[in-house]
N, C-alpha and C positions, 0 to 999 in steps of 0.2 A: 484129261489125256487118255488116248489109247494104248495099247501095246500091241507088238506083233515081233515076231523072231526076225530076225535082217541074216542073212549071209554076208559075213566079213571078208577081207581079201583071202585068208585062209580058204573062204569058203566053209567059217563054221558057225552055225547058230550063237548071235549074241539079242539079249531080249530088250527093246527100247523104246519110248516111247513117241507120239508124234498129236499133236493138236487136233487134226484135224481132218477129214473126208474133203477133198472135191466136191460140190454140191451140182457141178452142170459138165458136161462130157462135152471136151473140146472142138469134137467134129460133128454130132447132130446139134449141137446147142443146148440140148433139151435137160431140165431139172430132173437130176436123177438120185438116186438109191445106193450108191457103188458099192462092192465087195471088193476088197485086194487079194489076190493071188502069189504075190511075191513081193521080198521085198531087199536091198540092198543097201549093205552099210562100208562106206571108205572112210576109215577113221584119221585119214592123212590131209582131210581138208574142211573147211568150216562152212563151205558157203553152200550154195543151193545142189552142190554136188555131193553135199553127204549124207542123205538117209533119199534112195530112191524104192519107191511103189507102183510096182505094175497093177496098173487099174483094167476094167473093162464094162464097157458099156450097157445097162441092161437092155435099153430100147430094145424091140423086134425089127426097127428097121434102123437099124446101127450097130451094135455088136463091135465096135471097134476096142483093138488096147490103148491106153496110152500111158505114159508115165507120171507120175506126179513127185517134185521136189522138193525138199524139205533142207533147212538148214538148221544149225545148230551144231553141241557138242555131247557125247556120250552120256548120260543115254539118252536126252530128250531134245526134239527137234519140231521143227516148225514150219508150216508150207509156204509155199513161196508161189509155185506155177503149175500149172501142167502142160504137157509136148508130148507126140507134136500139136498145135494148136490152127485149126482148120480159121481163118479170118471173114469173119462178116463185118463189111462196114457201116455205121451208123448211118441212116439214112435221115438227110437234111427235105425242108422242104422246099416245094419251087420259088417261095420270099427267100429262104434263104440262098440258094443255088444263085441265085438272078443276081441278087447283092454282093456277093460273093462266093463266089465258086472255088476261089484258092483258098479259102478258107475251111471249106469242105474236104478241100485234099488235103489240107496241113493236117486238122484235126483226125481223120482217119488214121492218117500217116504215125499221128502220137497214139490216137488207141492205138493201131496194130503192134508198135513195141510198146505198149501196156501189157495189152493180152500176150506180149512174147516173153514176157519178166522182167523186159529193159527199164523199169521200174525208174531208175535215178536221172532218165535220159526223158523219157515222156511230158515230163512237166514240161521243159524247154519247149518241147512241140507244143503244147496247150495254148503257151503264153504267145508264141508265134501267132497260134493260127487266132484268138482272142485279138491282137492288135491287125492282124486283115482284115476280122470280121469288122471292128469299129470303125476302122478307116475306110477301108470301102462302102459302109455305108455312111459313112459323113461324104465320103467325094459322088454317093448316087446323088445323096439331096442337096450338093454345091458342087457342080464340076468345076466349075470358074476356079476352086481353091485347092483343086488337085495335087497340084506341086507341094504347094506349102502344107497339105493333110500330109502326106507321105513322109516329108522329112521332119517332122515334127513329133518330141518324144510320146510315147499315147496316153503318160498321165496327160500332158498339159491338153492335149487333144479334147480327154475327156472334160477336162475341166473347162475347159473356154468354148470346145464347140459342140459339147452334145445338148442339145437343146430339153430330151426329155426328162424330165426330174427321176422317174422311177430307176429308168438305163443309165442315167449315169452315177446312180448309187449303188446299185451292180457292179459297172463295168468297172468304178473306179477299185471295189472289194475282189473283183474278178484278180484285177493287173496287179493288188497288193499278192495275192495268192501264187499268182504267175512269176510275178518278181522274185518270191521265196524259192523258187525251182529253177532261177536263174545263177544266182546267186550265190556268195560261201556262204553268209549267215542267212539264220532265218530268222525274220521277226514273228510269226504268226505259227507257236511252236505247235500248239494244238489243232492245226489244219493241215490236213494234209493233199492226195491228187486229190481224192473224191467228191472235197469240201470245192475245190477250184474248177471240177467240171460241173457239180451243180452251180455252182454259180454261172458258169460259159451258158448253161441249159435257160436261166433265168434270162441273162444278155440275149439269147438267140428269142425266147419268148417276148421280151419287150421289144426287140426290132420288129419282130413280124406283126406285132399288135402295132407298132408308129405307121410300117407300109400302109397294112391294111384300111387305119383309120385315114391317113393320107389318100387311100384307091377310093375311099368312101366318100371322102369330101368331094375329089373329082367327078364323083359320077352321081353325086347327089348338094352340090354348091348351096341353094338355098330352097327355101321350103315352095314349092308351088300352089 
């Protein structure tokens, strides 16, 4: 733990403690070094509004402030986010874009209240954009089953029509993780987002490896 003096509502030096640095500045992106400047303590509340850190950028070409939050209670607290937070979206590739594109937007849609601290709200988007991604591409490689892909729940999906062995040991661990962010309970208490977008990372890696070997066989059918 660190220490540094907070200004109370008084306005008086109280000394407390907080886990942790920012390690990357919300608006150039970049892995940084920080120094705090200032820091503020409201002891009326628990959540990510009580122990706030005015940060500032070292970059030469960035030099921004920004805040960083911490929660907990007197005197030792914990980070949470920092704001305001400039949004870069993840960048899919044109296998994935082409298969699904709404998938691309959902998933950004979840990082962006990731990186905003909507923390308990994000998973819900993960697990969305996970079942476009599977379903649209099971309705590339069947459109005839269109209808019946779409209303069908995306376990059973995975289970009966994904054809690939690797993707659908994935996808199926993907939707158990997803389902935990839907959900009141959670079975899978030792996982949390991070464990559930590597795995969406893994799903997204075996689809473009099925296209690709699929573009392969078209433009190379048998041996000459």
């Amino acid at each position: 733990m660190r220490s540094i003096s907070a200004l109370n509502e008084n306005n008086s030096g109280q000394n407390v403690n907080f886990d942790k640095l920012p390690d990357e500045c919300p608006s150039c992106h970049k892995k940084v070094t920080l120094n705090y400047s200032q820091a503020f303590l409201n002891t009326k509340v628990y959540d990510y509004r009580a122990l706030q850190i005015i940060y500032r950028c070292p970059n030469e070409n960035c030099f921004n402030a920004f805040i960083g939050y911490y929660s907990g209670s007197y005197p030792n607290f914990f980070f949470k986010f920092v704001k305001p937070y400039e949004f870069i979206p993840k960048e899919f590739s044109e296998i994935i874009k082409t298969v699904s594109f709404e998938f691309c937007t959902i998933y950004n849609q979840a990082y962006d209240a990731e990186q905003g601290g909507l923390t308990v709200v994000c998973g819900a988007g993960y697990r969305k954009a996970l079942e476009f991604l599977i379903k649209d591409y099971l309705i590339n490689k069947n459109p005839g089953a269109a209808e019946k892909i779409r209303g069908e729940f995306l376990g059973n999906v995975i289970k009966n029509r994904v054809d690939h062995p690797q993707l659908k040991v994935v996808a199926k661990r993907a939707t158990w993780l997803g389902n935990d962010e839907s959900h009141y309970e959670r079975k899978w208490q030792d996982k949390d987002i991070a464990d559930l977008k590597d795995l969406i990372d893994l799903t997204i890696r075996w689809v473009e490896a099925d296209k690709l070997t699929e573009k392969l066989l078209q433009d190379m059918p048998e041996e000459k």
